[in-house]
N, C-alpha and C positions, 0 to 999 in steps of 0.2 A: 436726032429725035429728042435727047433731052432739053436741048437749047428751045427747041419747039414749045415741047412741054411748055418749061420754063419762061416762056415770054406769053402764054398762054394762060398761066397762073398771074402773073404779073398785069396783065389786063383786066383778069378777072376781081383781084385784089385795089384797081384804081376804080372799077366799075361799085364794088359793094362803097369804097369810100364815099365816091360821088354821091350815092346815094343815101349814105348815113348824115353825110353834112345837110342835104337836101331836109331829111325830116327834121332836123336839130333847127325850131326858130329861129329866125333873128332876134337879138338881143334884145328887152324891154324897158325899156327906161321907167317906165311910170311903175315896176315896180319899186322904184326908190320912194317915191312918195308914201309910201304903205308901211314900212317896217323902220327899223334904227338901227339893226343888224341885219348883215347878209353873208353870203357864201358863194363866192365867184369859183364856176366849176369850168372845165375844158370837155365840153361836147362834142364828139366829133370835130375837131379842131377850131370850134367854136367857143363865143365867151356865152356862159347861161348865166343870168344873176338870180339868186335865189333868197328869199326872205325870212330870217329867220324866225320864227313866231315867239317863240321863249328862250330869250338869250338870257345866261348865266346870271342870276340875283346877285351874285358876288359883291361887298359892300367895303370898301376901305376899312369898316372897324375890326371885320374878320382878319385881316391880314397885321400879325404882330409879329417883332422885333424885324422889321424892313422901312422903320420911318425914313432913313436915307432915302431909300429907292422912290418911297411914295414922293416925299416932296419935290425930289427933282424931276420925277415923272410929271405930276399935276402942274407945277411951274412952266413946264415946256408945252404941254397941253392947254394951258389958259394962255399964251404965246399965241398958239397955233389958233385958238377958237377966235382970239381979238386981231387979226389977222398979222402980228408982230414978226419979225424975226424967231425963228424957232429949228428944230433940227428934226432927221429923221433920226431913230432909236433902237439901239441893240441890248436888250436885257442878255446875260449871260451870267452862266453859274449852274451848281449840281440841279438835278432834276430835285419838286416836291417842294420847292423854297419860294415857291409862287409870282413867278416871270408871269404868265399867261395870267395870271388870277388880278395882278395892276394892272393888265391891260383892259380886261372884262369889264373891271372896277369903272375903271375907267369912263365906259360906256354907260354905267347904270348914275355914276354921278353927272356924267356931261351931256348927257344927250338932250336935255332940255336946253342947251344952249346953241343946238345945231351938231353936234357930233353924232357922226355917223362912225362905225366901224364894219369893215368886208375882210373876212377871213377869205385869203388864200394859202392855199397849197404849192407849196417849192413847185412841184412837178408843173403846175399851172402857172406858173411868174411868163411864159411868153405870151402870155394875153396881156399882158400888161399896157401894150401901146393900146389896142382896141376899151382896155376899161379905162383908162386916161382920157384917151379923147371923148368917153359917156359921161366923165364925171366932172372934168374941165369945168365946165360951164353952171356946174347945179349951184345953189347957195351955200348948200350945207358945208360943212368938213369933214372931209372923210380921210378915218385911217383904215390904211390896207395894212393889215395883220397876219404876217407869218411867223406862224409857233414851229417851234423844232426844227429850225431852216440850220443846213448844214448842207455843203457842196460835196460832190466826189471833183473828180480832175476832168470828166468826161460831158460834165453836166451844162446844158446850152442853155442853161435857165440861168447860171451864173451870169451871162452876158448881159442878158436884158434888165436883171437888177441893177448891176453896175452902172446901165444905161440909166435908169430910173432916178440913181440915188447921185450922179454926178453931172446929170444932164447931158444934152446938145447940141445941136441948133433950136430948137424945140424950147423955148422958155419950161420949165417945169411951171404946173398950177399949181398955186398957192393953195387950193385951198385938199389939199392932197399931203403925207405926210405916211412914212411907210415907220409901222414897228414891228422889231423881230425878235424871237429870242432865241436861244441856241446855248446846245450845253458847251459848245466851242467858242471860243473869247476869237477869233481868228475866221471862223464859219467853216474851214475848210479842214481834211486832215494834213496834219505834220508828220513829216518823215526823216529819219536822219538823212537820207541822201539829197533830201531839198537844201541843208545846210554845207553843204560840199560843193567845191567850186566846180566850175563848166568850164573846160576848157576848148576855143572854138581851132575851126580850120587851121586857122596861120597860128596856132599856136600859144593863144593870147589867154590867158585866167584870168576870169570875174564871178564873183560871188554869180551863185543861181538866183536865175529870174522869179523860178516857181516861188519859191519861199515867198518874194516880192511881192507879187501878184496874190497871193494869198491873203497876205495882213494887209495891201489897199484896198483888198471890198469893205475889212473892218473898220477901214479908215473911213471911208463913205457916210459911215452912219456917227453924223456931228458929237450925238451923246449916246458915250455909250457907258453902262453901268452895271459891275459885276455885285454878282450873291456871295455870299459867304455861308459854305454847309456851317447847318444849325449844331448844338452842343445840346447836351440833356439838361439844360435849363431853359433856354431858351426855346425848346421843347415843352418843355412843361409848362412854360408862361403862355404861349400857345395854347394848349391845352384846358388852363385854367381861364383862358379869354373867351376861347368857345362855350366853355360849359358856364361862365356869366352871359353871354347874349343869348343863350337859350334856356337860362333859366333853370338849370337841372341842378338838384338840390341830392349834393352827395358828399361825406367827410371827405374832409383834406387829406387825411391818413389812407383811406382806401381807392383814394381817386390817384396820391402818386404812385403809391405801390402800381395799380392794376396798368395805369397808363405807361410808367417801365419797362414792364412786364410787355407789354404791347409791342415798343420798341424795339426788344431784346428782339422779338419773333419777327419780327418784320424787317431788321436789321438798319434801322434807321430815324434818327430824329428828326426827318422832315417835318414842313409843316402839313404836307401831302397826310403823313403818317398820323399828325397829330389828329386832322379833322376825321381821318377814316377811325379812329382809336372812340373821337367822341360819337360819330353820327353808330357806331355797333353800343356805345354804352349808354346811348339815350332811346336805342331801340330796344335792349333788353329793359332798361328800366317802364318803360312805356308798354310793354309786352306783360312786364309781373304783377304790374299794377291795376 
């Protein structure tokens, strides 16, 4: 009777599938002509491309004490837009240090030159074959942008990346180029027992695989470039950079005190921190006035 049940439920559950793929489009291409950002979603096991309408104003002069990161970012991007030798990209480092805000940047200085950027999500990286073969062919360049990518050991979305970033039969397009950032320099977790040897059947010990397999996904990505958490100066020069590009006219004496004070309660000298410190002190200003 259960078994019955059971394969009864199981028909019922391939039957609603069928028909959830059913209403989920076929993918659109001409919406690429329309936007310069987008957002590749898994529909029903389907790719939907979605348009962004207001993607992030974020500007390079906002992003201070990361000029490292910027030049070599823009360098590999101006590579990639003149169709050169160039690499795919792992930003890595604490959260709030602005990994995602160069890439955004990114898009707001380059897209007049043909840069396109498609945010996906980990969980969605097995569309990947079906959004490659839609974008193959387009003029533009597009980067596929995954923020906060991090693997567990179970994840089968690891594989298709791998596939992506080291090829196969499949020439890779050129005009395709994946960036990611992740608070893990490796993408995956470390465990001490991945650093412990395997010892097999017949007896024989070899360092573990897993460890292995872990640090070549990060090997994948040609350039890869870590953050350095921020310090309370470097903090505050941040700070003093926003409140010059937006013009808010407030003492030096009361602007580092308050902005300290900020940090202390929020536990961090991010840049994350610094801008959330300005965008609450140019609203109460703007409110009193």
């Amino acid at each position: 009777m259960k078994d019955k049940l059971l394969e009864e439920l199981q028909k019922l559950n391939s039957t609603i599938e069928r028909i959830a793929r059913a209403l989920v489009p076929e993918p659109d291409p001409s919406v690429l002509d329309h936007y310069i950002a987008f957002r590749a979603e898994n529909r029903a096991d389907r790719l939907y491309l979605k348009g962004i309408k207001n993607p992030d104003p974020i500007t390079f002069s906002e992003l201070f004490g990361i000029d490292y990161v910027v030049e070599r970012l823009r360098k590999n991007t101006l590579q990639f837009l003149k169709g050169l030798p160039c690499n795919h990209v792992l930003l890595y480092g604490p959260r709030g240090v602005g990994k995602s805000s160069c890439i955004k940047a990114l898009l707001n200085e380059y897209s007049g030159k043909g840069l396109r950027i498609i945010e996906i999500h980990k969980k969605d990286l097995l569309l990947l074959p079906e959004l490659l073969e839609i974008l193959q062919d387009r003029k533009e360049r597009y980067i596929l942008f995954c923020d906060d990518l991090s693997f567990d050991k179970e994840d089968r979305s690891f594989r298709q990346l791998k596939a992506l970033l080291e090829g196969g039969l499949q020439a890779h397009p050129d005009n395709i180029l994946m960036y990611a950032t992740s608070n893990r320099r490796h993408l995956m977790p470390e465990y001490m027992k991945d650093n412990l040897p395997v010892e097999d059947e017949n007896g024989e010990v070899h360092p573990s695989e897993t460890l292995e397999e872990k640090i070549s996904l990060s090997d994948r990505f040609g350039l890869r470039i870590g953050f350095k958490q921020f310090g309370p100066d470097t903090y505050l020069n941040i700070v003093k950079n926003y409140i010059d590009l937006r013009g808010i006219k407030v003492s030096y004496k009361e602007l580092t005190s308050r902005a300290m004070q900020w940090a202390l309660e929020h536990g961090s000298y991010s840049g994350r921190t610094a801008r959330q410190f300005v965008d609450n002190l140019e609203g109460e200003l703007k409110l009193a006035s």
